[in-house]
N, CA, C and O atoms as CSV, one atom per row, in Angstrom:
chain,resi,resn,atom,element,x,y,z
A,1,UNK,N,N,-10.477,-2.150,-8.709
A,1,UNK,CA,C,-9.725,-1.026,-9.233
A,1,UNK,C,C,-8.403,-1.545,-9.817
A,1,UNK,O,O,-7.668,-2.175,-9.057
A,2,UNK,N,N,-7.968,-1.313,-11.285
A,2,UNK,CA,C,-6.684,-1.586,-12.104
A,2,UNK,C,C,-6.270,-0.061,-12.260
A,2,UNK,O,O,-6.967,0.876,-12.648
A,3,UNK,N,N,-4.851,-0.069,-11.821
A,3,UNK,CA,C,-4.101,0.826,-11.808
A,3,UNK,C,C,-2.836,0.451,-12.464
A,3,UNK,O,O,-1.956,-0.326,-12.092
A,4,UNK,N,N,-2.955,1.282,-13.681
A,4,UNK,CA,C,-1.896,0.927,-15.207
A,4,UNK,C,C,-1.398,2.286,-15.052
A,4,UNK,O,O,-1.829,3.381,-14.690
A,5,UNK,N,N,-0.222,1.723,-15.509
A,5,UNK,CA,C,0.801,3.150,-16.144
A,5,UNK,C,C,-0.103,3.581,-17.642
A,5,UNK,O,O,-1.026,2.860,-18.020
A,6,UNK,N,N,0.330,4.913,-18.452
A,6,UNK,CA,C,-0.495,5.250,-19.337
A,6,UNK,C,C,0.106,4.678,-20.787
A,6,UNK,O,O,-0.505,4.650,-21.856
A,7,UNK,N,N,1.448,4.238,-20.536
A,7,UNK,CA,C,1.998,3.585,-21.592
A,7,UNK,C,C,1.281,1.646,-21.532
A,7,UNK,O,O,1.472,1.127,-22.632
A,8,UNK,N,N,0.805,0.978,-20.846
A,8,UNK,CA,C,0.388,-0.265,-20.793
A,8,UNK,C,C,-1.214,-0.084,-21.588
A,8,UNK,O,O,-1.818,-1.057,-22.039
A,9,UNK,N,N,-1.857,1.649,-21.665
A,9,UNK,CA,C,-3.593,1.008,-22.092
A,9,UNK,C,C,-3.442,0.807,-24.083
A,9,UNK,O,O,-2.732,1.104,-25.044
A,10,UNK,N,N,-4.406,0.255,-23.779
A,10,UNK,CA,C,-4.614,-0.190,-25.329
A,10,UNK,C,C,-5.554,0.846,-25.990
A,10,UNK,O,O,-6.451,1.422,-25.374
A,11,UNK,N,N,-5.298,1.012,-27.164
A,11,UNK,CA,C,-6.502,1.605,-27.777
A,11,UNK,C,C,-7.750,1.568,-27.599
A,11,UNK,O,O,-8.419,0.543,-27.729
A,12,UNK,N,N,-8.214,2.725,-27.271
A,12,UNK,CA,C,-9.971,2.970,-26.690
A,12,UNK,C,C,-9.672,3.013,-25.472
A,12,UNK,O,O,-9.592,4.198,-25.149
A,13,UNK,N,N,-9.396,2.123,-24.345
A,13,UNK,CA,C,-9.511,2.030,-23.215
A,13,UNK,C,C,-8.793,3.533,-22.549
A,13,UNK,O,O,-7.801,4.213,-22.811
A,14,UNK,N,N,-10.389,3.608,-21.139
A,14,UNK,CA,C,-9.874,4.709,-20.699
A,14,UNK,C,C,-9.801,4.651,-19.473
A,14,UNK,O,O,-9.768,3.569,-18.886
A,15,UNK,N,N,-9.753,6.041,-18.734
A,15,UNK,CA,C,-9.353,5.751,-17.328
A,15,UNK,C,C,-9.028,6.950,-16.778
A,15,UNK,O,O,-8.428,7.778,-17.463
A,16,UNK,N,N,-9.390,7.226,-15.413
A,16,UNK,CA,C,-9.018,8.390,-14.578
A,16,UNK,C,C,-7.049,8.821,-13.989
A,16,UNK,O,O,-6.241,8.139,-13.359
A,17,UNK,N,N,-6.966,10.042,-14.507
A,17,UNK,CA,C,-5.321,9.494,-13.597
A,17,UNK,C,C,-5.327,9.603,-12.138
A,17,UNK,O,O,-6.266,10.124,-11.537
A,18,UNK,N,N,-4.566,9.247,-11.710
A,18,UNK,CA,C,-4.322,9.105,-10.217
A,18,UNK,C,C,-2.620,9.594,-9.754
A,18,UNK,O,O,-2.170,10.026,-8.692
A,19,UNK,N,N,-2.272,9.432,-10.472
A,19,UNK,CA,C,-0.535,9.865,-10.159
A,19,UNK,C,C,0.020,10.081,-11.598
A,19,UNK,O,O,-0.199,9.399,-12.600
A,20,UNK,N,N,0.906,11.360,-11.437
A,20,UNK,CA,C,1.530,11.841,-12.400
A,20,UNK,C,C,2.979,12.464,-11.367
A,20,UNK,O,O,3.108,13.520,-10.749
A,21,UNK,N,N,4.249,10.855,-11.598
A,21,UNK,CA,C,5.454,10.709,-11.353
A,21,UNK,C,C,6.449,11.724,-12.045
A,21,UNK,O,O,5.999,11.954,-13.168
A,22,UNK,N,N,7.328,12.247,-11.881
A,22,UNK,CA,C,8.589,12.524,-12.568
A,22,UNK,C,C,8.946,14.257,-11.653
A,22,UNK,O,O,8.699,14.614,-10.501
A,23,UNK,N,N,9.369,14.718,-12.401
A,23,UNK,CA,C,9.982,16.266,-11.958
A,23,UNK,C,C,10.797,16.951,-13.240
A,23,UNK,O,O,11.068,16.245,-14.212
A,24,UNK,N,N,11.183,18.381,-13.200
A,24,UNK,CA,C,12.020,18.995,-14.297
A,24,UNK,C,C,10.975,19.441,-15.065
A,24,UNK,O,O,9.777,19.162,-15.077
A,25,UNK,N,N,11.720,20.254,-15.759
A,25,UNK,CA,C,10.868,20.824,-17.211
A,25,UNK,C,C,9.452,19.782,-17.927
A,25,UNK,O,O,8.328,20.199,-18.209
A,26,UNK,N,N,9.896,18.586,-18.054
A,26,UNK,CA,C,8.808,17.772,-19.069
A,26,UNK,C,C,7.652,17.388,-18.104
A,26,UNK,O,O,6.518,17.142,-18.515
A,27,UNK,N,N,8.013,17.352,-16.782
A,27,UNK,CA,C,6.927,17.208,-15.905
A,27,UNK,C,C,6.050,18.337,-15.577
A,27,UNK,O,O,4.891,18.223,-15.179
A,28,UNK,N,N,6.715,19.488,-15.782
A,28,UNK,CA,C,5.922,20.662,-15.613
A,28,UNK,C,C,5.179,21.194,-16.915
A,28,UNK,O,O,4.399,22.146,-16.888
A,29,UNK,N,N,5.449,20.601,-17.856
A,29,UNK,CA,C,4.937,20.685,-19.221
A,29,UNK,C,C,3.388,19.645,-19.356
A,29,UNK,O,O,2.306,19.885,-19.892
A,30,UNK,N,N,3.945,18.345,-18.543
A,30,UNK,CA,C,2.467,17.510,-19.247
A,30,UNK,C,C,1.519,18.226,-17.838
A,30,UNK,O,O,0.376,17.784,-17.953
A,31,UNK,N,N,1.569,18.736,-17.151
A,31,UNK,CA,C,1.119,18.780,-15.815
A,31,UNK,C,C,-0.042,20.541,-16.635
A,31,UNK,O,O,-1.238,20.810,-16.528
A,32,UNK,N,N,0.967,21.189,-17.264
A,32,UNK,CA,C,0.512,22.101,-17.632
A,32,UNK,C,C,-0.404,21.976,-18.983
A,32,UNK,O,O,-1.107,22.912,-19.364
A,33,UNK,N,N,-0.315,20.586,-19.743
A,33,UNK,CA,C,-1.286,20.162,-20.746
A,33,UNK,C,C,-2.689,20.421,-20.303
A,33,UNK,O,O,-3.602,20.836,-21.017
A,34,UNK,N,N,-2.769,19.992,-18.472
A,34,UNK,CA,C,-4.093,19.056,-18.445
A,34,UNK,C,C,-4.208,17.893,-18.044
A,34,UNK,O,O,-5.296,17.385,-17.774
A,35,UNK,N,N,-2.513,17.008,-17.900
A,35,UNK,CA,C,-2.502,15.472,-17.298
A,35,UNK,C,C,-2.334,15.758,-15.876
A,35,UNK,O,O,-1.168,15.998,-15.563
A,36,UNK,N,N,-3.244,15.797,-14.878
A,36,UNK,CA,C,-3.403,16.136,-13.898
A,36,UNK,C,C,-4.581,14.961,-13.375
A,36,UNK,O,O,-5.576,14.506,-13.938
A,37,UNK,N,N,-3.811,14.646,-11.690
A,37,UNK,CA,C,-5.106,13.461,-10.901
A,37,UNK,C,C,-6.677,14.341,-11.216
A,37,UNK,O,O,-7.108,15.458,-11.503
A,38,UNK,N,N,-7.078,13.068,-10.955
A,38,UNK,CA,C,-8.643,13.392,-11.439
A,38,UNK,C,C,-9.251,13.330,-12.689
A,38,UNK,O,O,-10.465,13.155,-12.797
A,39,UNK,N,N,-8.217,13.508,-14.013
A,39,UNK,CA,C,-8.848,13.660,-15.377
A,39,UNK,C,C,-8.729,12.807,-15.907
A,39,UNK,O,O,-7.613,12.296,-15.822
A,40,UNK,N,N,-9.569,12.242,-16.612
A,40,UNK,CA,C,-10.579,11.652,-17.398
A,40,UNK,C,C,-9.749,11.683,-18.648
A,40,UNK,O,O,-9.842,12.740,-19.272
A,41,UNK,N,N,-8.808,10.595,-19.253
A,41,UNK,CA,C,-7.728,10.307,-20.171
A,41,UNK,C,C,-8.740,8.872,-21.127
A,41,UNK,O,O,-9.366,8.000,-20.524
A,42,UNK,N,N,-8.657,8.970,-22.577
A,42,UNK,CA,C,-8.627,8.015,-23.227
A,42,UNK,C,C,-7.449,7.790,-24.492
A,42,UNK,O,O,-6.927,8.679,-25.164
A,43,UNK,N,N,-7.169,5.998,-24.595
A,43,UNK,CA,C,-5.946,5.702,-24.903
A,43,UNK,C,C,-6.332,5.894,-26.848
A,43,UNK,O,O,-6.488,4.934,-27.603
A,44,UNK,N,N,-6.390,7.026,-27.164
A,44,UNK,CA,C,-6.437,7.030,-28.591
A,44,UNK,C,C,-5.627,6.364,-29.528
A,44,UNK,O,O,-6.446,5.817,-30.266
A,45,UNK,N,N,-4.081,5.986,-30.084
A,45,UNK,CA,C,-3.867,5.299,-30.501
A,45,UNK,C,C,-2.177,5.101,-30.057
A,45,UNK,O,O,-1.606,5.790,-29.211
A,46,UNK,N,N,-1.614,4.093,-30.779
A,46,UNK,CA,C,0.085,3.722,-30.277
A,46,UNK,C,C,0.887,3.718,-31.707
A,46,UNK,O,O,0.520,3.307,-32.808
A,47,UNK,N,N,1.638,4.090,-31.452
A,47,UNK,CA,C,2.728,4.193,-32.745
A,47,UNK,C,C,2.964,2.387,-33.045
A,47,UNK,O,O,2.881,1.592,-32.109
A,48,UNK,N,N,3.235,1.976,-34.349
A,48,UNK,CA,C,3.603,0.665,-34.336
A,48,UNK,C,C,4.365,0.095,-33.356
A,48,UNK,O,O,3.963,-0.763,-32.569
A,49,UNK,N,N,5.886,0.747,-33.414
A,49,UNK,CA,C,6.570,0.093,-32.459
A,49,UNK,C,C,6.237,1.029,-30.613
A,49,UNK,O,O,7.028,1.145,-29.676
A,50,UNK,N,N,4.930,1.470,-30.718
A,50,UNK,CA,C,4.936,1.564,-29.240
A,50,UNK,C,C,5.262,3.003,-28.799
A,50,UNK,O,O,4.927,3.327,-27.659
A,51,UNK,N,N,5.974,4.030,-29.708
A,51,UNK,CA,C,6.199,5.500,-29.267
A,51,UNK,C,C,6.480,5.952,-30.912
A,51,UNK,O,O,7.077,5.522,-31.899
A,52,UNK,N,N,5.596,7.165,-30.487
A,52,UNK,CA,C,4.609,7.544,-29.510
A,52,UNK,C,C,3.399,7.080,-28.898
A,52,UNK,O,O,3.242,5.864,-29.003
A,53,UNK,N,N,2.899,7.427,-28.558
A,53,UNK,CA,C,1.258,7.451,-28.169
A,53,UNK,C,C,0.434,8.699,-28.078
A,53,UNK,O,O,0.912,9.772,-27.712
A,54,UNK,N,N,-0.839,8.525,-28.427
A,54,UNK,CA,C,-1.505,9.545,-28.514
A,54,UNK,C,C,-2.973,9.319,-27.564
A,54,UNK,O,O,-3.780,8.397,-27.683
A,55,UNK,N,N,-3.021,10.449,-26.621
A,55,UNK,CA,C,-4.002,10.229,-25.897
A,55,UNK,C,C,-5.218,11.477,-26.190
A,55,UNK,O,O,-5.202,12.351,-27.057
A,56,UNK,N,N,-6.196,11.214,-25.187
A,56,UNK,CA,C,-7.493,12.299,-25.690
A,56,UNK,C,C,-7.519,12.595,-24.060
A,56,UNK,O,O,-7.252,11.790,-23.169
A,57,UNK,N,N,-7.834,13.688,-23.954
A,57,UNK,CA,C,-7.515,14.824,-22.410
A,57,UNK,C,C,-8.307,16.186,-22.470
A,57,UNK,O,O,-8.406,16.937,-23.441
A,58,UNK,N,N,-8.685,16.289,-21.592
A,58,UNK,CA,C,-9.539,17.161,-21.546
A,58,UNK,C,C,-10.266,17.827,-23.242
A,58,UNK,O,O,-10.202,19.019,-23.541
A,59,UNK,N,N,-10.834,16.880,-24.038
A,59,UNK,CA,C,-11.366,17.178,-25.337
A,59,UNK,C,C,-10.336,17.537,-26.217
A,59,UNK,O,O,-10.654,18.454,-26.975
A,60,UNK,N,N,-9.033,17.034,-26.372
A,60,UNK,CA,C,-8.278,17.045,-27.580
A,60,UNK,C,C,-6.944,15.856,-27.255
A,60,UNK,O,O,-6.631,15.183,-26.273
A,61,UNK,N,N,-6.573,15.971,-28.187
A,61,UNK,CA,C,-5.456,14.935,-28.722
A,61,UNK,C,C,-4.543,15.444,-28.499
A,61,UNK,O,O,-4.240,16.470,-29.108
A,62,UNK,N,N,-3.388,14.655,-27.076
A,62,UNK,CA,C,-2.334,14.971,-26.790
A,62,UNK,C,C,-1.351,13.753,-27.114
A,62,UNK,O,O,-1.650,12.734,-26.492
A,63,UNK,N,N,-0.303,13.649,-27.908
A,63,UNK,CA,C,0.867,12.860,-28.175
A,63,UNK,C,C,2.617,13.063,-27.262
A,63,UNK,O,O,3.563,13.847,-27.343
A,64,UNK,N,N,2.373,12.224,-26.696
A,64,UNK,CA,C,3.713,11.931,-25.331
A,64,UNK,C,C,4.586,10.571,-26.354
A,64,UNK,O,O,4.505,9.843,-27.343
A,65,UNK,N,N,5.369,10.954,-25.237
A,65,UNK,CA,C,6.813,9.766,-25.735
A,65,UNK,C,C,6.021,8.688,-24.926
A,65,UNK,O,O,4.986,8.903,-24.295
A,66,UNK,N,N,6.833,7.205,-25.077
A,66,UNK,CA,C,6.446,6.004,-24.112
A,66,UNK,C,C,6.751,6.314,-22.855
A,66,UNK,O,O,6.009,5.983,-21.929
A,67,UNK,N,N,8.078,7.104,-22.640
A,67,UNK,CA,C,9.025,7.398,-21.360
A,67,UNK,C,C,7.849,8.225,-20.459
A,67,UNK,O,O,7.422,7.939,-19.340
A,68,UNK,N,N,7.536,9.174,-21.207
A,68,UNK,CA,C,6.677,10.231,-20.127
A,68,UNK,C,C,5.549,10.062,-19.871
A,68,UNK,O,O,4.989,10.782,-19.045
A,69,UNK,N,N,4.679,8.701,-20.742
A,69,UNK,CA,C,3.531,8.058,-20.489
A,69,UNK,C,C,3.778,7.161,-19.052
A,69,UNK,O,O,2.959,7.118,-18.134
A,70,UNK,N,N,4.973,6.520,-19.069
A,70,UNK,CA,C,5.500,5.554,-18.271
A,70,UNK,C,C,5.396,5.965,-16.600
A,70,UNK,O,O,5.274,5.142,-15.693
A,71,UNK,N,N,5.468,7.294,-16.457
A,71,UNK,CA,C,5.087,7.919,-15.419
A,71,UNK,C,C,3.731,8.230,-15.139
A,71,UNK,O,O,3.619,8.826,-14.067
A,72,UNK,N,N,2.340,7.970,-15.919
A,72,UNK,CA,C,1.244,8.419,-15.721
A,72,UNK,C,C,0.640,7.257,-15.287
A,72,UNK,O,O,0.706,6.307,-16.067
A,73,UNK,N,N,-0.158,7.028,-13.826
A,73,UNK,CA,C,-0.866,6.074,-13.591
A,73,UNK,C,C,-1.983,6.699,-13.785
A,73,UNK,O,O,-2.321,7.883,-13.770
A,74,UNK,N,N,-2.660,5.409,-14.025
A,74,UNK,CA,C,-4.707,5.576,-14.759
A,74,UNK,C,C,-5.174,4.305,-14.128
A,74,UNK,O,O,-4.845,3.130,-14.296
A,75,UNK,N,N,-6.124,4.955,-13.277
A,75,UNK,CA,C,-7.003,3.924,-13.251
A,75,UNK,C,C,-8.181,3.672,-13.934
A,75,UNK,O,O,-8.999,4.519,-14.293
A,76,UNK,N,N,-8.258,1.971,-14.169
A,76,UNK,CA,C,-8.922,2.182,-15.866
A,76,UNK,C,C,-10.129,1.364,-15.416
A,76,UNK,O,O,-9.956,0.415,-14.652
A,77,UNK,N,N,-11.306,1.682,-15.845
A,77,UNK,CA,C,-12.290,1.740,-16.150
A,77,UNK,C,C,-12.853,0.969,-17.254
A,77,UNK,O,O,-14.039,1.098,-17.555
């Protein structure tokens, strides 16, 4: 078992989350996307320099900063 933050996966690679860190408004926002333990996240693509990122979650395309990825552990698959 590899357990990555959601800002470290590479394109394509996917992975279950397991912990979703932080608190305040932006935490109650990705929590309310759908980035929740248990779901089934793939690393769709990375901005050149790295932020944004864009992930795939429950069947659509969600785009986070690096910062609020940085809090999402995935275990990857």
């Amino acid at each position: 078992m590899v357990v990555k933050s959601l800002d470290e996966l590479k394109s394509g690679e996917k992975g279950k989350i397991v912990r979703v860190r932080g608190k305040g408004s932006v935490h109650r926002r990705i929590i309310d996307m759908g980035v929740v333990t248990g779901t089934e996240v793939e690393m769709q693509r990375v901005a050149p320099l790295g932020d944004p990122i864009e992930i795939k979650v429950k069947g659509y395309c969600l785009t986070l900063r690096k910062e609020e990825a940085s809090n999402i552990y995935v275990e990857v698959s």
